[in-house]
C-alpha positions as CSV (number, residue, x, y, z in Angstrom):
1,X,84.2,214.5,140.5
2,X,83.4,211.0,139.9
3,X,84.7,209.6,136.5
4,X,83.4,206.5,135.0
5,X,86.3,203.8,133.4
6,X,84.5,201.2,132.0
7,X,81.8,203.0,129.2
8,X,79.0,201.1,127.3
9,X,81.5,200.8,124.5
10,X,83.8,198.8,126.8
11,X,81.4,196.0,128.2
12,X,79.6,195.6,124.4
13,X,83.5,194.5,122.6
14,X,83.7,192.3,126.4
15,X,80.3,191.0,125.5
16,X,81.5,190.3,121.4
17,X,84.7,188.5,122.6
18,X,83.0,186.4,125.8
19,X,80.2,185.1,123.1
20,X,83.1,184.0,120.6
21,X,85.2,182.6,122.7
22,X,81.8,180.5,124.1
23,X,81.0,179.6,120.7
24,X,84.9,178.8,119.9
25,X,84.9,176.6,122.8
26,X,81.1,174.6,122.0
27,X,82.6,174.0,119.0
28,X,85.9,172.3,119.9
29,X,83.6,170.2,122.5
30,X,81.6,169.0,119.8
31,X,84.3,167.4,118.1
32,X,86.1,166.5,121.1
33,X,82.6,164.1,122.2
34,X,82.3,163.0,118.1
35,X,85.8,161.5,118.1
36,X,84.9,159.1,120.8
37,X,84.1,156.0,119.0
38,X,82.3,153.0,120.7
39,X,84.2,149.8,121.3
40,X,85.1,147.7,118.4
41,X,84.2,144.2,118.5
42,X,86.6,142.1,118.8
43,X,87.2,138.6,116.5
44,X,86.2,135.5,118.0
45,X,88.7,132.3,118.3
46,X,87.5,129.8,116.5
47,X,87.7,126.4,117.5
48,X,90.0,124.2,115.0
49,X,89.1,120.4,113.9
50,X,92.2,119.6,114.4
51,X,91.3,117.8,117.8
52,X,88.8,115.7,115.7
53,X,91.3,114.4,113.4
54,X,93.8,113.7,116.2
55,X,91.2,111.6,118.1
56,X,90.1,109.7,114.7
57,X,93.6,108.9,114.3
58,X,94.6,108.0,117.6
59,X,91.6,105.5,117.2
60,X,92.5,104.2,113.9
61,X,96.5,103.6,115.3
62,X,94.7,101.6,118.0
63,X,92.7,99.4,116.2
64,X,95.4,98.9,114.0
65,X,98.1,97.8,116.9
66,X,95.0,95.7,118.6
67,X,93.8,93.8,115.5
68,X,94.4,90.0,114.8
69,X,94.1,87.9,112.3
70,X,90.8,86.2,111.9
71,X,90.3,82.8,111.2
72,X,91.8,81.7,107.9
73,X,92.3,78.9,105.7
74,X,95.4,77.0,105.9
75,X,96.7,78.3,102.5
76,X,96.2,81.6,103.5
77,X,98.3,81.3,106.4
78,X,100.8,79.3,104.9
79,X,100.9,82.4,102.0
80,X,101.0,84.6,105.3
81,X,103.3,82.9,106.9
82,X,105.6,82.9,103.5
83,X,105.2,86.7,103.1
84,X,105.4,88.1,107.0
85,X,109.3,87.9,106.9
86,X,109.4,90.1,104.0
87,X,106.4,92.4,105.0
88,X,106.7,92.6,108.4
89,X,109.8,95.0,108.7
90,X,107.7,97.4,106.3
91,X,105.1,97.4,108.7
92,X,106.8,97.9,112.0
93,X,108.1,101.1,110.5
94,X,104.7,102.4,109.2
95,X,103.2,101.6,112.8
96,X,106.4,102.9,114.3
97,X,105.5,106.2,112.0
98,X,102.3,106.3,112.6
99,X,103.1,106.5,116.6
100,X,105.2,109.3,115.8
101,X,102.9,111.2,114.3
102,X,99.8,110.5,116.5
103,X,102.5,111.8,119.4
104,X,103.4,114.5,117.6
105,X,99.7,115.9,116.5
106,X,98.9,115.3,120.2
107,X,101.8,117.6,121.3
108,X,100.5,120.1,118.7
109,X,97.1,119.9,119.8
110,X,98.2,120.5,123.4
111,X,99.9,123.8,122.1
112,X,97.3,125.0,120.3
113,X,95.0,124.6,123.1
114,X,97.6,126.8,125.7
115,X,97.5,129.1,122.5
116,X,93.8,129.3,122.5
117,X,93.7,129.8,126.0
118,X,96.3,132.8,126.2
119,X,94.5,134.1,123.3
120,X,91.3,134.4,125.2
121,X,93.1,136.1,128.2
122,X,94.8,138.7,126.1
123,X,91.1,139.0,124.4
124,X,89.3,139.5,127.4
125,X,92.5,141.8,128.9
126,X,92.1,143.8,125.8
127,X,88.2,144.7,126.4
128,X,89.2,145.7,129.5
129,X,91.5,148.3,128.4
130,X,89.1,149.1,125.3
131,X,86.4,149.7,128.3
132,X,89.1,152.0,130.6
133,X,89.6,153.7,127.4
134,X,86.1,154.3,126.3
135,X,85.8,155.5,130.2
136,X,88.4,157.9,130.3
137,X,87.3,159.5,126.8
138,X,83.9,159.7,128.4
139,X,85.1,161.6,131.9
140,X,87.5,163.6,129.6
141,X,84.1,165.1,128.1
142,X,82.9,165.3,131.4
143,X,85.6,167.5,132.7
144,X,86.3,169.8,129.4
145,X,82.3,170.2,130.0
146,X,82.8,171.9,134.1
147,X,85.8,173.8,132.4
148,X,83.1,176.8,131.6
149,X,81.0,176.7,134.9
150,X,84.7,176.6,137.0
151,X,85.4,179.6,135.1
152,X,82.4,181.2,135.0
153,X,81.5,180.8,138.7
154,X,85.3,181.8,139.6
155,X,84.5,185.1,137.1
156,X,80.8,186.0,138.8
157,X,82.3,185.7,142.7
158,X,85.2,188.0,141.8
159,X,82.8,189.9,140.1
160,X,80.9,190.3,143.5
161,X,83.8,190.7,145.6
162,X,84.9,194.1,143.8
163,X,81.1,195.1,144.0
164,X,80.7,194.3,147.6
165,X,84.2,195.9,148.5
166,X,83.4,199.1,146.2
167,X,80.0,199.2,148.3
168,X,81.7,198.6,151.8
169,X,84.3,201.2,151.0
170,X,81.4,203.6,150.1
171,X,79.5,203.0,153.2
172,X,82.7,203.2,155.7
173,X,83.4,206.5,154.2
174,X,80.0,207.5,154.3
175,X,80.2,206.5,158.2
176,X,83.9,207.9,158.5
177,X,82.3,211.6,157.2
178,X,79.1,211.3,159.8
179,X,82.1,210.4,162.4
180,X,83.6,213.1,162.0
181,X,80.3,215.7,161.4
182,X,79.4,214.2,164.8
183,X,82.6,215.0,166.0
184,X,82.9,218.5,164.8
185,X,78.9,218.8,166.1
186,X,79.9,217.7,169.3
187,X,82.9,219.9,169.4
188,X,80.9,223.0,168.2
189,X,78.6,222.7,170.9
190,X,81.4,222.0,173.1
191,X,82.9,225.2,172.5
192,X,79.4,227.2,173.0
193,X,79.3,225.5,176.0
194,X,82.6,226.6,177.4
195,X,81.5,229.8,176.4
196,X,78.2,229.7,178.1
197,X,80.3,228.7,181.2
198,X,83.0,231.4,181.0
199,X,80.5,233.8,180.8
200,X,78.9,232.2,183.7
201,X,82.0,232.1,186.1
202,X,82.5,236.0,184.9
203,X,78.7,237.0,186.4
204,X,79.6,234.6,189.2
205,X,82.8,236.7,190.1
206,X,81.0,239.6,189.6
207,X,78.3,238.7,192.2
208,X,80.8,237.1,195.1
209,X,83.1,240.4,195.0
210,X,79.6,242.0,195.3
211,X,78.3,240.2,198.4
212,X,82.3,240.9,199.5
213,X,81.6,244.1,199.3
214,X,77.8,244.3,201.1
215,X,79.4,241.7,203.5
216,X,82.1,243.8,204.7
217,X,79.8,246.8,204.8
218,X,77.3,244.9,207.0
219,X,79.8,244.0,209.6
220,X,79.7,240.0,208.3
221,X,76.1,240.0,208.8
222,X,75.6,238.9,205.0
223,X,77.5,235.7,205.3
224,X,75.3,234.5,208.7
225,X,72.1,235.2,206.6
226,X,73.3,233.0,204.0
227,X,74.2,229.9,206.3
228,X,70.4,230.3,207.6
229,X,68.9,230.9,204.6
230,X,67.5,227.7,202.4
231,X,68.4,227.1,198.8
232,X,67.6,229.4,196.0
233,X,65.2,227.5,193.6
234,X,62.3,228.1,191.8
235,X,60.7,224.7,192.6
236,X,61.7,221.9,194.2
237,X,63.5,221.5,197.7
238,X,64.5,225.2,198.3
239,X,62.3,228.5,198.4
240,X,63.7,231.3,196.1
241,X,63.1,234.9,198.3
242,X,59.7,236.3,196.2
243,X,60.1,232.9,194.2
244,X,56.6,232.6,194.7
245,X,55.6,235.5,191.8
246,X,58.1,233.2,189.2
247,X,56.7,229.7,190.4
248,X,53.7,229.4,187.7
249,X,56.5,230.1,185.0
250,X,58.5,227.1,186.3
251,X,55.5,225.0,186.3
252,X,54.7,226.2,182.7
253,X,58.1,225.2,181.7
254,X,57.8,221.6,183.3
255,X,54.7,221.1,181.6
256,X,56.5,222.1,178.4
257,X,60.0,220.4,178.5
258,X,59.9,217.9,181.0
259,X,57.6,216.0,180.0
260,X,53.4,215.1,180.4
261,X,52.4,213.8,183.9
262,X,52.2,210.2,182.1
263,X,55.7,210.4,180.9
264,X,57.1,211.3,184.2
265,X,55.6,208.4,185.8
266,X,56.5,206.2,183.1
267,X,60.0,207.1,183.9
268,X,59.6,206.7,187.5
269,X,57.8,203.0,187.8
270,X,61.0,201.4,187.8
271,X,62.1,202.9,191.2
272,X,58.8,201.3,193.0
273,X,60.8,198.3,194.0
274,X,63.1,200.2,196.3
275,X,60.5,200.9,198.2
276,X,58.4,197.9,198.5
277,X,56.6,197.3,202.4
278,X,58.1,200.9,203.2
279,X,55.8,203.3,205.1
280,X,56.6,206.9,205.9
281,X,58.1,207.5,202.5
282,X,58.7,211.5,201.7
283,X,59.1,212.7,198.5
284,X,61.9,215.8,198.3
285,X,60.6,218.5,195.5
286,X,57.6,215.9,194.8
287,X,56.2,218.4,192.0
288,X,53.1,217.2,190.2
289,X,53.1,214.1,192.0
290,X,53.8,211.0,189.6
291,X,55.7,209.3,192.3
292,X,53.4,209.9,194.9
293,X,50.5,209.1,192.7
294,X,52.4,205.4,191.8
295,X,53.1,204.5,195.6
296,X,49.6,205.1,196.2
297,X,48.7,202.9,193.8
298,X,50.9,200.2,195.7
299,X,49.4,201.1,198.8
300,X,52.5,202.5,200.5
301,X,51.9,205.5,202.7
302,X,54.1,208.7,200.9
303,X,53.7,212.3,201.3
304,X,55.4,215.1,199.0
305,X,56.9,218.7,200.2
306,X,58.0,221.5,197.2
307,X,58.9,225.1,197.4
308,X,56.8,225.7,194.9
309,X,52.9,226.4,195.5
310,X,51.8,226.0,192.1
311,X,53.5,222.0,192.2
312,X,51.8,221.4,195.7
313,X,48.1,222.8,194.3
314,X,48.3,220.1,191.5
315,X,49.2,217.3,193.9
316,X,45.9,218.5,196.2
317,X,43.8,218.4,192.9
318,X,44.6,214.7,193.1
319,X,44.1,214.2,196.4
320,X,48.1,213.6,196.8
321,X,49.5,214.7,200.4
322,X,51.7,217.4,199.8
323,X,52.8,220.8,201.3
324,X,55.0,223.5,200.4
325,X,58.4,223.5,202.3
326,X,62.0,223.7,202.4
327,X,63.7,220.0,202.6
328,X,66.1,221.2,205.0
329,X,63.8,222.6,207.7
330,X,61.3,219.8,207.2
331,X,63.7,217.3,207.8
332,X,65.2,219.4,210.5
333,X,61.4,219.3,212.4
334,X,61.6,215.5,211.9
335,X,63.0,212.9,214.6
336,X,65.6,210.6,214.4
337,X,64.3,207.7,212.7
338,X,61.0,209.3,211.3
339,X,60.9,208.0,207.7
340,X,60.8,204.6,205.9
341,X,62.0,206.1,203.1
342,X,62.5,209.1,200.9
343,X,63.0,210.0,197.4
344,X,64.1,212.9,195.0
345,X,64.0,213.1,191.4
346,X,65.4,216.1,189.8
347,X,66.0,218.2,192.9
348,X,69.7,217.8,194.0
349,X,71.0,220.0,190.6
350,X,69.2,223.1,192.0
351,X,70.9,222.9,195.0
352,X,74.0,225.2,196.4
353,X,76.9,222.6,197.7
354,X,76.7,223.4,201.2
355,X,73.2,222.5,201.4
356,X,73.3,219.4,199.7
357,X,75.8,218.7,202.3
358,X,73.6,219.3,205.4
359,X,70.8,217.5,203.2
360,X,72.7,214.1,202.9
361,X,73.4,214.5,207.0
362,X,69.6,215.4,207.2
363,X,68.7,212.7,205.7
364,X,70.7,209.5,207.1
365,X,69.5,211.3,210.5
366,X,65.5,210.6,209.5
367,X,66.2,207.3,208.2
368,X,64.8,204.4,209.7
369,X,67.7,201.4,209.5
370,X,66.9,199.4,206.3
371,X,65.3,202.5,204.6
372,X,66.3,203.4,201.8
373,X,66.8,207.0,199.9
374,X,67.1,207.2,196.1
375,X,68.3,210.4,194.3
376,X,68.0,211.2,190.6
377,X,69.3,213.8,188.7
378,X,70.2,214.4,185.1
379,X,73.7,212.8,184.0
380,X,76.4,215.3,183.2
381,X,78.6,212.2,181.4
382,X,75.7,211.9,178.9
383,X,76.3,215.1,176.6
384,X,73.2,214.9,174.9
385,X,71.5,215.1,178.7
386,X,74.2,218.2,179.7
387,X,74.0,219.7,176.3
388,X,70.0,220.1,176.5
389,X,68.0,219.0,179.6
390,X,70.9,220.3,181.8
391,X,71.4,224.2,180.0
392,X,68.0,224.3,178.6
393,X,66.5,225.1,183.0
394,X,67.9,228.2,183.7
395,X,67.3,227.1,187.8
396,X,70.3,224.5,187.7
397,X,73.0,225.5,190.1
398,X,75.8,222.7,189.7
399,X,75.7,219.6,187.2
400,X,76.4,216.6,189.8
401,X,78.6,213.8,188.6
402,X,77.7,210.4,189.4
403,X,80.9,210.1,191.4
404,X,80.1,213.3,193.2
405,X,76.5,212.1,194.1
406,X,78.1,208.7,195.3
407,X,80.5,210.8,197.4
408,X,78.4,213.0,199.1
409,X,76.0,210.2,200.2
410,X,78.8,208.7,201.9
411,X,79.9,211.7,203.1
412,X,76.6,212.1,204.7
413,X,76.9,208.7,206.5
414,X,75.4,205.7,204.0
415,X,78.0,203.3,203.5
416,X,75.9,201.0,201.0
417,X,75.3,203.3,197.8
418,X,74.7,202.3,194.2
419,X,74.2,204.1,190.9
420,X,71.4,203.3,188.4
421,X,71.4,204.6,184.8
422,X,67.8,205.1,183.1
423,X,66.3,207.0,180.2
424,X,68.3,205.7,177.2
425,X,68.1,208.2,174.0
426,X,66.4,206.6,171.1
427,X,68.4,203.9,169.1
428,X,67.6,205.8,165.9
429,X,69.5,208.9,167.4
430,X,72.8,206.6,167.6
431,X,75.9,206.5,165.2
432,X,75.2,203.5,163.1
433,X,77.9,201.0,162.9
434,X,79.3,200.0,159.7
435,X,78.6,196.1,158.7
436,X,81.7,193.9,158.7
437,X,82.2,191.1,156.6
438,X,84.5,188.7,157.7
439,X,84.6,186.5,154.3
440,X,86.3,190.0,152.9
441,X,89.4,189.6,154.9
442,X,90.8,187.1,152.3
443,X,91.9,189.3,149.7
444,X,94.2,192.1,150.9
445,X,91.5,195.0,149.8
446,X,89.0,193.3,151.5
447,X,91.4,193.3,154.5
448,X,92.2,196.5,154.1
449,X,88.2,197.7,154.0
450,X,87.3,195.3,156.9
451,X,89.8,197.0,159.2
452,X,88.4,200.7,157.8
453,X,85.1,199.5,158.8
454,X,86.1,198.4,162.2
455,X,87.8,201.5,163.0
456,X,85.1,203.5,162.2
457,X,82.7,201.4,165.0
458,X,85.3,201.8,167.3
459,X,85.2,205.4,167.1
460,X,81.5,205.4,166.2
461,X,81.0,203.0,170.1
462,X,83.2,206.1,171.9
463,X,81.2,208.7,170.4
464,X,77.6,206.6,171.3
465,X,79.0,206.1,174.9
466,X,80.2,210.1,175.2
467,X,77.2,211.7,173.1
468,X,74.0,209.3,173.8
469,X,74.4,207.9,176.9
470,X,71.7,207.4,179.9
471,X,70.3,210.9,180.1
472,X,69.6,210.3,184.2
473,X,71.0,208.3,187.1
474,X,69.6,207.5,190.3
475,X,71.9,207.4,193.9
476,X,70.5,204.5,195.4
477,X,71.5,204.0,199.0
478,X,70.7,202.3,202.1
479,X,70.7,203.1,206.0
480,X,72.3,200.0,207.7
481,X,71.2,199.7,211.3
């Protein structure tokens, strides 16, 4: 019994805590993006007038070291002359100051200005970092912003992953249990099979030590009868002894399990090319005449023989060329060489072995070299063909095995022998694989699963290849001059 472990209850408190922690998290991001603050501006160096006054000065010292006299009376220069000895050491030493201290501003001035100008570097070097800073505060934002998506995108694939592997496990059990029905099916019918066939073999005994017995009271004269005799069948290439009262039932059950006229010749079409320029082309056990009735229609000349009467009157009420014989003493009345081609579709499984021995020899004998014969009969290896088509006719003598077709054509004398497949069951009647996804393989469950699923075709491809395989086959071979 399934039992749930995650209840309404459960995802409601998830659904309480995921919106608090949301609005918990909006909220720290809100002050996080207010506690950015834009750049400060920084103070502007001012220029000083310092370099004014040192160029005034400067000036002033100049004029002052330049400047004579001008023209004076004589008493002024002889009062000049009277006072320069006592003045003129005073002023030396003023001008001799006043050099010192023009030199000295100018010095100043100079390392003001180197000042100023690493000042303005570490100003501008500061924006720089005030503009990194402002930058990084902005990405930092940025990245707390993705922090939620990450998460949540992380949270929803995981989320998907269980689902999808909780589905995939479902379906590959689901396809594991038809497996196995199929399987047990399969075997079931296997069983009533084998028991079909036991019981079989046990009439079979029963019937040999009976002709034994006749035979050894008839003085052997049983055994002779049977090597002259032709096949027992109800329709086809052999004539059943008082066959003829049974023959409209076989036609009934044709008409009923077999398949309509247009079906049959559906089927057949695809056998046209073997026989393509041919002439002289027989058909073995022709029946109602779909393969007759499509050579006709490519203008290659074909005639039919069957045992049974009530096949040979529908091929005359469509003007087909047919007669009723046994393949065996028609071929027999036929020359070496006589026939362009021949083909049998659902004959050879009536047959007893011995004949179909003599009828492979019979054949190769009438061939023309470069003729070709083509045999089909239902496929034993398909078990949907054996389990129905093959036990449903009560008139099939021995399943023949494609191997055992191949064989006996050889045996006959064709050297160049082929085996086509045809009439496929319906896809929709196949085990259905289980869809793998490779993209689960990366998480040890989904690992685990993928290789559950792939197990699972494997066995699913045997059982398709056993169960619903081609339900017929065709012997294709070719008399080489």
């Amino acid at each position: 019994m399934f039992t749930r472990t995650v209840h309404g209850q459960d995802l409601e408190r998830l659904r309480r805590e995921r919106e608090a922690g949301d609005l918990a998290y909006n909220d720290a991001l809100t002050r996080l993006d207010a506690a950015i603050r834009p750049r400060a501006a920084l103070p502007e160096i001012g220029s000083a007038s310092r370099a004014d006054e040192l160029t005034t000065l400067e000036s002033l010292a100049a004029r002052t070291a330049d400047a004579r006299p001008p023209r004076e009376r004589f008493w002024r220069r002889w009062l000049r002359s009277l006072l320069r000895p006592v003045m003129f050491p005073t002023l030396e030493r003023q001008a001799e100051f006043n050099r010192t201290l023009v030199g000295h501003l100018a010095r100043a001035e100079a390392r003001r200005r180197e000042e100023g100008n690493a000042s303005e570097r570490m100003r501008s070097r500061l924006g720089d970092e005030l503009d990194a800073l402002t930058t990084f505060q902005s990405r930092l934002v940025q990245y707390v912003q993705q922090i939620t998506p990450y998460i949540d995108t992380r949270h929803r694939e995981a989320s998907a992953l269980t689902r999808r592997i909780t589905e995939d496990s479902t379906v590959a059990s689901a396809g594991v249990a038809a497996g196995l029905e199929a399987v047990a099916a399969a075997q079931r019918a296997l069983e009533d099979s084998f028991d079909l066939l036991e019981a079989s073999v046990r009439v079979m005994k029963r019937e040999m030590s009976r002709l034994r017995d006749e035979s050894a009271a008839a003085g052997g004269k049983v055994a002779q009868a049977t090597e002259d005799r032709p096949a027992r069948a109800l329709g086809g290439a052999g004539v059943d002894e008082g066959g003829e009262d049974a023959a409209p039932v076989y036609v009934a059950f044709e008409d009923a399990f077999r398949g309509s006229h247009g079906d049959i010749a559906e089927r057949q079409r695809s056998y046209l090319g073997y026989f393509e320029g041919a002439s002289d082309v027989l058909d073995i056990g022709c029946g109602r005449g779909e393969f007759l009735e499509l050579l006709r229609e490519r203008g290659v000349a074909a005639r039919g023989i069957d045992t049974n009467p009530e096949m040979v009157a529908r091929c005359g009420e469509r003007g087909l060329p047919a007669i009723q014989a046994d393949a065996l003493r028609h071929l027999g009345g036929l020359p070496e060489g006589a026939l362009g081609g021949i083909f049998s579709a659902q004959v050879v499984e009536h047959l007893e072995a011995a004949y179909l021995v003599r009828l492979m020899q019979e054949m190769y004998r009438v061939l023309r070299p470069g003729g070709r014969v083509v045999v089909e009969t239902i496929n034993p290896t398909s078990w949907i063909a054996f389990f129905s088509a093959y036990l449903r006719d009560v008139t099939h003598r021995h399943p023949l095995h494609p191997d055992t077709l191949e064989h006996l054509l050889r045996a006959g004398g064709f050297r160049d022998v082929q085996v086509v497949y045809s009439s496929p069951p319906p896809a929709s009647s196949r085990l259905e694989r289980v869809a793998v996804d490779r993209e689960l393989a990366a998480t040890p469950a989904g690992a685990a699963v993928c290789e559950l699923a792939e197990t699972v075709n494997r066995n699913a491809d045997r059982l398709n290849d056993l169960i619903f395989a081609e339900q017929d086959y065709a012997a294709v071979a070719t008399r080489r001059a």
